[in-house]
TORKOL-4160 file (C-alpha; in steps of 0.2 Angstrom, whole numbers, padded with zeros to 4 digits, m for minus):
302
<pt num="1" X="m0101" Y="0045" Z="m0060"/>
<pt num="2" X="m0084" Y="0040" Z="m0067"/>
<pt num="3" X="m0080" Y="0041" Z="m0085"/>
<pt num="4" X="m0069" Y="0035" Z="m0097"/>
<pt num="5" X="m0066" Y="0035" Z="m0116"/>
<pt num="6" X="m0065" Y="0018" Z="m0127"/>
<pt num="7" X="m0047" Y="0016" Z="m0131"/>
<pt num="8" X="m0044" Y="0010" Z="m0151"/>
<pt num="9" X="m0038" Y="m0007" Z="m0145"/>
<pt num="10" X="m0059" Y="m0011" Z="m0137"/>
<pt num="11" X="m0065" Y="m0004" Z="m0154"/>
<pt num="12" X="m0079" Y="m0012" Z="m0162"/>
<pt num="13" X="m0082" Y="m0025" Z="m0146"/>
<pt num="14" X="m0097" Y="m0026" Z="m0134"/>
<pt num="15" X="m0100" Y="m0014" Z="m0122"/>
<pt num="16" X="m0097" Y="m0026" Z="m0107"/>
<pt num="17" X="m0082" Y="m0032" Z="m0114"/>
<pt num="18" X="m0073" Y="m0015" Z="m0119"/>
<pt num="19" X="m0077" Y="m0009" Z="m0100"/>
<pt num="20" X="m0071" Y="m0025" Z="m0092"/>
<pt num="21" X="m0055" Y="m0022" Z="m0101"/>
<pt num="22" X="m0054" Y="m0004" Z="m0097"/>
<pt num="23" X="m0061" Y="m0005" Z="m0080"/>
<pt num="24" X="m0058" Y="m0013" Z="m0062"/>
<pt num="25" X="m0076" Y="m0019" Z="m0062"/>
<pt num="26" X="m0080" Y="m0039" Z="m0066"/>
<pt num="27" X="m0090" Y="m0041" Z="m0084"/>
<pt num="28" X="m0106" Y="m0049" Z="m0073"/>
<pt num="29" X="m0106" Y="m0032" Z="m0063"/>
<pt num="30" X="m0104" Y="m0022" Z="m0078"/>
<pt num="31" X="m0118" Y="m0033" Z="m0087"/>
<pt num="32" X="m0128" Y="m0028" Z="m0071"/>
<pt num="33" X="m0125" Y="m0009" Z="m0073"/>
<pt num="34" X="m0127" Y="m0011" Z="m0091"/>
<pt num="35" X="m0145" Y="m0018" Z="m0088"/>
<pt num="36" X="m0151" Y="m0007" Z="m0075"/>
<pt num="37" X="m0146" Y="0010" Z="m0085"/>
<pt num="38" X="m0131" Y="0015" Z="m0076"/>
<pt num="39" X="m0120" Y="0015" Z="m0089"/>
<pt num="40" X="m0120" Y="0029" Z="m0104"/>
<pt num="41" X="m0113" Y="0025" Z="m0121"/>
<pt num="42" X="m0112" Y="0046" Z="m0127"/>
<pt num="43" X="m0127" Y="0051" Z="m0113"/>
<pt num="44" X="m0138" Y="0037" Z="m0121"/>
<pt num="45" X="m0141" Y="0019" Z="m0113"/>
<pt num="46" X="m0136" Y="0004" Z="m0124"/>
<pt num="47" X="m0137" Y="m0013" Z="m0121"/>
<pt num="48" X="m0120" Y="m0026" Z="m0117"/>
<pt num="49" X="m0120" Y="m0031" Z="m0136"/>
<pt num="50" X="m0120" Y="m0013" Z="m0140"/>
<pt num="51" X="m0103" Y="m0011" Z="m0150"/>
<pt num="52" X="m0092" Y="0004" Z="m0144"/>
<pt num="53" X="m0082" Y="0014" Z="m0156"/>
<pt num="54" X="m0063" Y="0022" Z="m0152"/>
<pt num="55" X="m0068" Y="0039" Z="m0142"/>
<pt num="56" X="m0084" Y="0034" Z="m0137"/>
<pt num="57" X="m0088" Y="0044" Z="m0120"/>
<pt num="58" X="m0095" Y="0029" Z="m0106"/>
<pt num="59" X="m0100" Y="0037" Z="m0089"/>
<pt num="60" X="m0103" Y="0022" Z="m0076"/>
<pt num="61" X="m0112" Y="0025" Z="m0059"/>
<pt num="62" X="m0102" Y="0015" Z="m0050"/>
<pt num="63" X="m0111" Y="0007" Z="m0033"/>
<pt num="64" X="m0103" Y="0011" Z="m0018"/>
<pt num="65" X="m0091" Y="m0003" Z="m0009"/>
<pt num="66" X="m0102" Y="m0016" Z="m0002"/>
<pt num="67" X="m0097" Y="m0013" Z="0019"/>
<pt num="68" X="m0093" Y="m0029" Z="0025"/>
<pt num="69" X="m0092" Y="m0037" Z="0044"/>
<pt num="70" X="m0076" Y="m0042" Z="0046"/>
<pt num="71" X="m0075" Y="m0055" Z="0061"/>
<pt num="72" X="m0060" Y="m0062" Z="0071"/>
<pt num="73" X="m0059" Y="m0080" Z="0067"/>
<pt num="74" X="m0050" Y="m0093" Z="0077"/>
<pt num="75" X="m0037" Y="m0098" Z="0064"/>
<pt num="76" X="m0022" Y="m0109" Z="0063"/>
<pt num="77" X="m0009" Y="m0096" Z="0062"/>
<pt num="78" X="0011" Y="m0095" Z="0064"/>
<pt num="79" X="0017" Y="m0079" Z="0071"/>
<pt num="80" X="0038" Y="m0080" Z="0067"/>
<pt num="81" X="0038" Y="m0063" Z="0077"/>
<pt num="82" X="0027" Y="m0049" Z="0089"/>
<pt num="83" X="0033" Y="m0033" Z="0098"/>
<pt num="84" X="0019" Y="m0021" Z="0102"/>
<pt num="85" X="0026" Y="m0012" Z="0083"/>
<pt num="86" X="0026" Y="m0025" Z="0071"/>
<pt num="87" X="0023" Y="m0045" Z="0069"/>
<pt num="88" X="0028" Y="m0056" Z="0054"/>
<pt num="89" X="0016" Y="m0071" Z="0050"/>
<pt num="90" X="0019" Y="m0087" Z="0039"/>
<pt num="91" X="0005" Y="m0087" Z="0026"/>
<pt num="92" X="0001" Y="m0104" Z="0023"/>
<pt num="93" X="m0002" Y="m0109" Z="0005"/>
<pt num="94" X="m0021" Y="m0109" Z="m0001"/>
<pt num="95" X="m0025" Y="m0092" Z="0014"/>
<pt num="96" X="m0031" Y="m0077" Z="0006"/>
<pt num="97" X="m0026" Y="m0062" Z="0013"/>
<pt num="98" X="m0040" Y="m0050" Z="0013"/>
<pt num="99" X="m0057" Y="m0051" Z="0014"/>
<pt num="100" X="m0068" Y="m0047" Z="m0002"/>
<pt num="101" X="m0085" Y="m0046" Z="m0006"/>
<pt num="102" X="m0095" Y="m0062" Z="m0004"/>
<pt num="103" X="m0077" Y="m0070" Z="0004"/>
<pt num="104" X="m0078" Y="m0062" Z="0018"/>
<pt num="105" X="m0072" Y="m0078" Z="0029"/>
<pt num="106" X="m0055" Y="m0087" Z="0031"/>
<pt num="107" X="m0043" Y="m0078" Z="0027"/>
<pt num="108" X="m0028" Y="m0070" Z="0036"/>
<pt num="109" X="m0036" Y="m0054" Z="0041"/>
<pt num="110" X="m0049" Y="m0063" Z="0052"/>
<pt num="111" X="m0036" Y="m0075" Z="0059"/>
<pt num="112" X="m0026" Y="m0059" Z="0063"/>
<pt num="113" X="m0039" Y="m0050" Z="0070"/>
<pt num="114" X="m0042" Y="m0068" Z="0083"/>
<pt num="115" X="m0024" Y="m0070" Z="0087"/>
<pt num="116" X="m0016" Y="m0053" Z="0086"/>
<pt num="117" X="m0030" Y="m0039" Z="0089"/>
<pt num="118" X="m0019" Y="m0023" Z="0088"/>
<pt num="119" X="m0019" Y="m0018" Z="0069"/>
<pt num="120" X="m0015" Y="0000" Z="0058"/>
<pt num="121" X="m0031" Y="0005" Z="0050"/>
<pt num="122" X="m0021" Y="0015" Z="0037"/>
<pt num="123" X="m0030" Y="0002" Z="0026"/>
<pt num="124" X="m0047" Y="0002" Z="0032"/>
<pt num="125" X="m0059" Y="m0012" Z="0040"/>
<pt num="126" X="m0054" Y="m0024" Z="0024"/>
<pt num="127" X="m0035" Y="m0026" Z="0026"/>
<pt num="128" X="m0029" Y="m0019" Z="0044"/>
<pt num="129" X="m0013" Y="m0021" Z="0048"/>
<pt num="130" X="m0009" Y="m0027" Z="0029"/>
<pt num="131" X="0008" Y="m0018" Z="0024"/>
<pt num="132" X="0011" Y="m0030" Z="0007"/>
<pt num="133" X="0002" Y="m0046" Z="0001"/>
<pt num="134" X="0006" Y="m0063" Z="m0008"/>
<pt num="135" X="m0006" Y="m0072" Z="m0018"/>
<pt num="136" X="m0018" Y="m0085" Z="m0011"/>
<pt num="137" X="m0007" Y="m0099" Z="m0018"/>
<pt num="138" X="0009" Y="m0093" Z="m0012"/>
<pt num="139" X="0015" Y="m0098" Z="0005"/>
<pt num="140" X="0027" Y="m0088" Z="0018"/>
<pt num="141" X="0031" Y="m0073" Z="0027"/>
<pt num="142" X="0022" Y="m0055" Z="0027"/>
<pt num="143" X="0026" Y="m0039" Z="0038"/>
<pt num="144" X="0011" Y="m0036" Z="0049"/>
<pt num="145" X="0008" Y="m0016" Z="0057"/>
<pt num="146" X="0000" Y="m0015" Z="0073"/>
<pt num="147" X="m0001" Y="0003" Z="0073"/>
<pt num="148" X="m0001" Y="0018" Z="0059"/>
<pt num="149" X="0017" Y="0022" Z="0063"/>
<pt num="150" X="0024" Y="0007" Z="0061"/>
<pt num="151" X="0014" Y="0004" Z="0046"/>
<pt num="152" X="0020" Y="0021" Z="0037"/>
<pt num="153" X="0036" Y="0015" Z="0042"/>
<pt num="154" X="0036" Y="m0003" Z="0035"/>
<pt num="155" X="0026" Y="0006" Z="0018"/>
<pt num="156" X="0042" Y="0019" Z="0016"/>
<pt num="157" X="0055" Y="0004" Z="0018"/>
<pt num="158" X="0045" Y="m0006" Z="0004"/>
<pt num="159" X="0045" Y="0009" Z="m0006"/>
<pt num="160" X="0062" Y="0015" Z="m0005"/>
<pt num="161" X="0068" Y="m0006" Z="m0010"/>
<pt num="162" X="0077" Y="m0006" Z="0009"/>
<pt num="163" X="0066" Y="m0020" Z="0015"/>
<pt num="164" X="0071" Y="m0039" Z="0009"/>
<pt num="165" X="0061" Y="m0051" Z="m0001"/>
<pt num="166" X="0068" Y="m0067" Z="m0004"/>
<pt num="167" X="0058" Y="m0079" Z="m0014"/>
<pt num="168" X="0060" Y="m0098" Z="m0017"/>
<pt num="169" X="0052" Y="m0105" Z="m0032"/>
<pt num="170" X="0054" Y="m0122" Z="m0042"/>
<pt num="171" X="0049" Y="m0117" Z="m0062"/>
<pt num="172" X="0050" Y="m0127" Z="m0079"/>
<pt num="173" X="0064" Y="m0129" Z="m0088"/>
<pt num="174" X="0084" Y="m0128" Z="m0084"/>
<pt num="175" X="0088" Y="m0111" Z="m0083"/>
<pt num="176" X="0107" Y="m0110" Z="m0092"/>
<pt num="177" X="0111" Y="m0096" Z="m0082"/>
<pt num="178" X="0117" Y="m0094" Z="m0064"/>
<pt num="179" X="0109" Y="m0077" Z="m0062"/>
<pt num="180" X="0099" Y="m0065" Z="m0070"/>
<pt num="181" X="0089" Y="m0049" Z="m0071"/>
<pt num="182" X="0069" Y="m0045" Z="m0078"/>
<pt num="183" X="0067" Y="m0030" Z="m0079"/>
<pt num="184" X="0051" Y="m0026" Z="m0090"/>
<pt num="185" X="0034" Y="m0017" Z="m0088"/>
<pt num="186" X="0019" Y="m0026" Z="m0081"/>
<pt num="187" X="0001" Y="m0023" Z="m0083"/>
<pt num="188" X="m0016" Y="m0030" Z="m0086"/>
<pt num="189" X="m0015" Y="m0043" Z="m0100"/>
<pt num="190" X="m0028" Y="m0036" Z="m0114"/>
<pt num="191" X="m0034" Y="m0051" Z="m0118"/>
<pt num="192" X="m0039" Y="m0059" Z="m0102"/>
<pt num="193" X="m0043" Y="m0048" Z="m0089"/>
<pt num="194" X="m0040" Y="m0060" Z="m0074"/>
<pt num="195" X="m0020" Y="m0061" Z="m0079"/>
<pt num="196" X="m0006" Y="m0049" Z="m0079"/>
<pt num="197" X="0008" Y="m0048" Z="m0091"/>
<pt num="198" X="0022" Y="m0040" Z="m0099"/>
<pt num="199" X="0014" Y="m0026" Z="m0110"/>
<pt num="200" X="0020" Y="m0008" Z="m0116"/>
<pt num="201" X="0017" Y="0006" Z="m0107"/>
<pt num="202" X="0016" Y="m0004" Z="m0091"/>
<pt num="203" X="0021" Y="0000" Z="m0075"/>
<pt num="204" X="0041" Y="m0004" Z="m0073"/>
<pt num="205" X="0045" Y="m0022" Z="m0062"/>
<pt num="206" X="0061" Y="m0031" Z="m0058"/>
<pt num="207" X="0064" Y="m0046" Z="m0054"/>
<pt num="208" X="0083" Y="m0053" Z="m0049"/>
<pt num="209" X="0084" Y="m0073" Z="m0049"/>
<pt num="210" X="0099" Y="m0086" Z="m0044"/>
<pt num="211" X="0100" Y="m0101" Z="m0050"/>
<pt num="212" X="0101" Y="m0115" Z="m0033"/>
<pt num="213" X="0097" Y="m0133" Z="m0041"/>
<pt num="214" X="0092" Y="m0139" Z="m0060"/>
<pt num="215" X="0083" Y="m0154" Z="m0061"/>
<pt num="216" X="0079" Y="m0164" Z="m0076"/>
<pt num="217" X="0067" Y="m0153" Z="m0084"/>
<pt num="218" X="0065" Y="m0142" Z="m0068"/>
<pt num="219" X="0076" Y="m0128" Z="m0061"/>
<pt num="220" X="0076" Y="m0123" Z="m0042"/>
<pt num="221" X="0078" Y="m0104" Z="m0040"/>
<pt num="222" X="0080" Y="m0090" Z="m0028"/>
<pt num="223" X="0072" Y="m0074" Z="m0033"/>
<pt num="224" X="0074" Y="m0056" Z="m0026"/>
<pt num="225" X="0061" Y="m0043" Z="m0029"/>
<pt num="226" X="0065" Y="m0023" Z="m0031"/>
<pt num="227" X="0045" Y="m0017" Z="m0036"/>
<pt num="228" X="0030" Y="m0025" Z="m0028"/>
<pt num="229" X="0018" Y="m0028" Z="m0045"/>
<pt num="230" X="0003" Y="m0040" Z="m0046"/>
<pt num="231" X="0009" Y="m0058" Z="m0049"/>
<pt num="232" X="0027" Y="m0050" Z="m0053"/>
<pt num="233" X="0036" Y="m0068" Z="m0051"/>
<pt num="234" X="0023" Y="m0078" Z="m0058"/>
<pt num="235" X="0022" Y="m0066" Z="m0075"/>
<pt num="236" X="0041" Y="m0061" Z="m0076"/>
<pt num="237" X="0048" Y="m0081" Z="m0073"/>
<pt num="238" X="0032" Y="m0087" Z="m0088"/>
<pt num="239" X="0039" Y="m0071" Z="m0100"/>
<pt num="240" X="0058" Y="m0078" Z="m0099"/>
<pt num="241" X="0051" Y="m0095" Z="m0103"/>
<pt num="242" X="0053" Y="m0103" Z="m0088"/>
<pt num="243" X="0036" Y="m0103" Z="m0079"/>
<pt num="244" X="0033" Y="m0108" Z="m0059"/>
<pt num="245" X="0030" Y="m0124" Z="m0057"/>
<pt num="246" X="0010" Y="m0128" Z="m0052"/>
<pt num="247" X="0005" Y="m0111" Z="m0057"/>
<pt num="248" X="m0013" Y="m0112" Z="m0064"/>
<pt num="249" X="m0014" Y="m0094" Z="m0072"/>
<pt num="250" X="0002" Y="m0092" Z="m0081"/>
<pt num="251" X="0008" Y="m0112" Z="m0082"/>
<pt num="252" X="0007" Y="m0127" Z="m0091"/>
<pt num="253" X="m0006" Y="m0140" Z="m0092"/>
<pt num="254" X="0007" Y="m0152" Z="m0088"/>
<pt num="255" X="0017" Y="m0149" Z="m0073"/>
<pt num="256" X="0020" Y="m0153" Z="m0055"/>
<pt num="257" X="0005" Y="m0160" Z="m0043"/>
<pt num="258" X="m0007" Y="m0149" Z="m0053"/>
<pt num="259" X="m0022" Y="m0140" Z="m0043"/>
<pt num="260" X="m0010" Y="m0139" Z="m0025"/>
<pt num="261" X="m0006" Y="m0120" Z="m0035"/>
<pt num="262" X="0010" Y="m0114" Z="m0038"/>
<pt num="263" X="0027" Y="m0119" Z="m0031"/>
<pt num="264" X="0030" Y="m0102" Z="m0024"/>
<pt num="265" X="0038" Y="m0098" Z="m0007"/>
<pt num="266" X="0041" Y="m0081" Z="0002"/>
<pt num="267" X="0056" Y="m0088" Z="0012"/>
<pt num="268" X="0065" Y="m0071" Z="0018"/>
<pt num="269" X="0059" Y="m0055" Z="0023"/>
<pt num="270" X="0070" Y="m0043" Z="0031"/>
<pt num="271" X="0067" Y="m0024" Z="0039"/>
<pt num="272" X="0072" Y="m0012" Z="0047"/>
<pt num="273" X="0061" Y="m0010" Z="0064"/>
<pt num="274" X="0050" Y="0006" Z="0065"/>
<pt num="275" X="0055" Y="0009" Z="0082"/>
<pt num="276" X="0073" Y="0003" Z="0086"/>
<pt num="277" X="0077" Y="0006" Z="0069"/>
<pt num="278" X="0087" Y="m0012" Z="0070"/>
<pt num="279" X="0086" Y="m0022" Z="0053"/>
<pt num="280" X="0078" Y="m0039" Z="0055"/>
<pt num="281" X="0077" Y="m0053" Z="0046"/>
<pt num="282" X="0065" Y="m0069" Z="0046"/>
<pt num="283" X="0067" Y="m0085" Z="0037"/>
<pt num="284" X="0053" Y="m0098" Z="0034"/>
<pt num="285" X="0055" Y="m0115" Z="0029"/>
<pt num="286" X="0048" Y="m0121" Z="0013"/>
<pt num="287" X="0029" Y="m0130" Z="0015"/>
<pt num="288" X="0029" Y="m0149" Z="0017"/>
<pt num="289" X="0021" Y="m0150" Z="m0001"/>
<pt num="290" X="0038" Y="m0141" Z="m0008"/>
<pt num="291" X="0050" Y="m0151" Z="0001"/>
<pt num="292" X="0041" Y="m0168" Z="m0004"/>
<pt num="293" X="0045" Y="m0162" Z="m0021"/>
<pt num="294" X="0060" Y="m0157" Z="m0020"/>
<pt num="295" X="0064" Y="m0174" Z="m0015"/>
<pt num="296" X="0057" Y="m0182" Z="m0030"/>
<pt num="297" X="0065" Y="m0170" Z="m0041"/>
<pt num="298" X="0081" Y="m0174" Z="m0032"/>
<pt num="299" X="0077" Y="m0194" Z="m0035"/>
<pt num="300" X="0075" Y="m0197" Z="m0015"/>
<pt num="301" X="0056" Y="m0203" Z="m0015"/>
<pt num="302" X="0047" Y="m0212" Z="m0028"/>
């Protein structure tokens, strides 16, 4: 049973609502607890529309993980690098990287468990081998573990900020300066649960960006990460003003070849081996939908 106390900023809303916002869960799950008397409002059932007070004691029996049967899948997949310790993949654009319940198909995991086989379990049948993810609609490269070693090791470096991220993004607007820092706290946005965003009490994000190109109406950065939070790029670039081009949660309606998802690129990845302790580094070109573009951004195609 977990519990949890309404906070004042859910007060006087429904039940599924104030739970979705304080909560991991989905609202329809929730909606489904809710109706099958497994959640408590002060040790008595209520119904979704029930509106919570601040201090309200909820208790949610929370079903267990639904176990899913992960199954190699023959893929299209570059591998940039393999040793028997670690491999480094380019992700193309539109590839999830885990499975999930009732998406369980098509995503890097399964091509991973087809082309490469030997992956850490550290995190379990879901995500083997996954050190560090990028959203579905981001392209380029992730560090891959094939053992629980390497995998503690790639997890320290990205910890500690010695690994290197380098991202490549086209976002609106003409950024006046040449570099920058955002450094400000991200967390779930309160309003709609689906989004992150710069909220007090958050957990702390930076964000370093160089300006490489401005384009009429556009700017053409490079961006460098020092913390690892959920849509960090995507949030921080839309909280300066400048958000990435194409991104359907956090841009605008107007944009750049809308629905083809954002214009986000992981381009560099650097880090020291687990093994040989050698530092390596791994470049990815941009996809062909980004360079196309670029191109008409830079006045070369119609």
């Amino acid at each position: 049973m977990n519990k949890f106390i309404i906070k004042e900023e859910n007060n006087q809303l429904r039940l599924d609502k104030a739970l979705a916002n304080q909560t991991e869960l989905s609202r329809s799950l929730l909606t489904e607890l809710i109706r099958d008397g497994k959640v408590l409002v002060n040790g008595e059932v209520k119904k979704a529309k029930y509106k919570v007070k601040t201090g309200d004691r909820i208790d949610v029996e929370i079903p267990k993980d639904e176990v899913l049967d992960i199954v190699a899948e023959d893929l299209p997949l570059e591998i940039v690098y393999e040793d028997l310790q670690v491999a480094v993949v380019n992700k193309p654009q539109g590839m999830v990287v885990h499975p999930a319940a009732g998406h369980a198909s098509g995503t890097l995991v399964n091509a991973l468990m087809y082309h490469i086989k030997d992956l850490s379990s550290i995190n379990g049948v879901i995500r083997p081998g996954i050190v560090h993810r990028i959203d579905k609609d981001t392209s380029g490269l992730l560090m891959v573990a094939k053992n629980d070693k390497a995998h503690e090791s790639l997890a320290a470096q990205l910890k500690d900020k010695s690994s290197k991220r380098r991202y490549l993004a086209i976002v609106h607007g003409e950024i006046p300066n040449d570099k920058g820092t955002i450094e400000a706290p991200i967390g779930r946005n309160p309003k709609e649960r689906k989004k992150q965003a710069v909220v007090s009490g958050g957990k702390p994000a930076i964000t370093h960006f160089e300006v490489l190109e401005r384009f009429l109406g556009y700017t053409l950065v490079a961006l460098r990460l020092e913390t690892g939070r959920t849509h960090q790029i995507r949030v921080h670039m839309n909280y300066i003003g400048h958000p990435v081009a194409g991104d359907p949660l956090y841009g605008p309606n107007k944009t750049l070849t809308p629905n083809h998802g954002q214009f986000l690129h992981a381009e560099t990845l650097g880090f020291e081996h687990p093994t040989t302790g050698e530092f390596m580094e791994f470049q990815a070109e941009v996809p062909e939908i980004f360079a196309e573009q670029l191109k008409k951004l830079r006045g070369q195609v119609e």
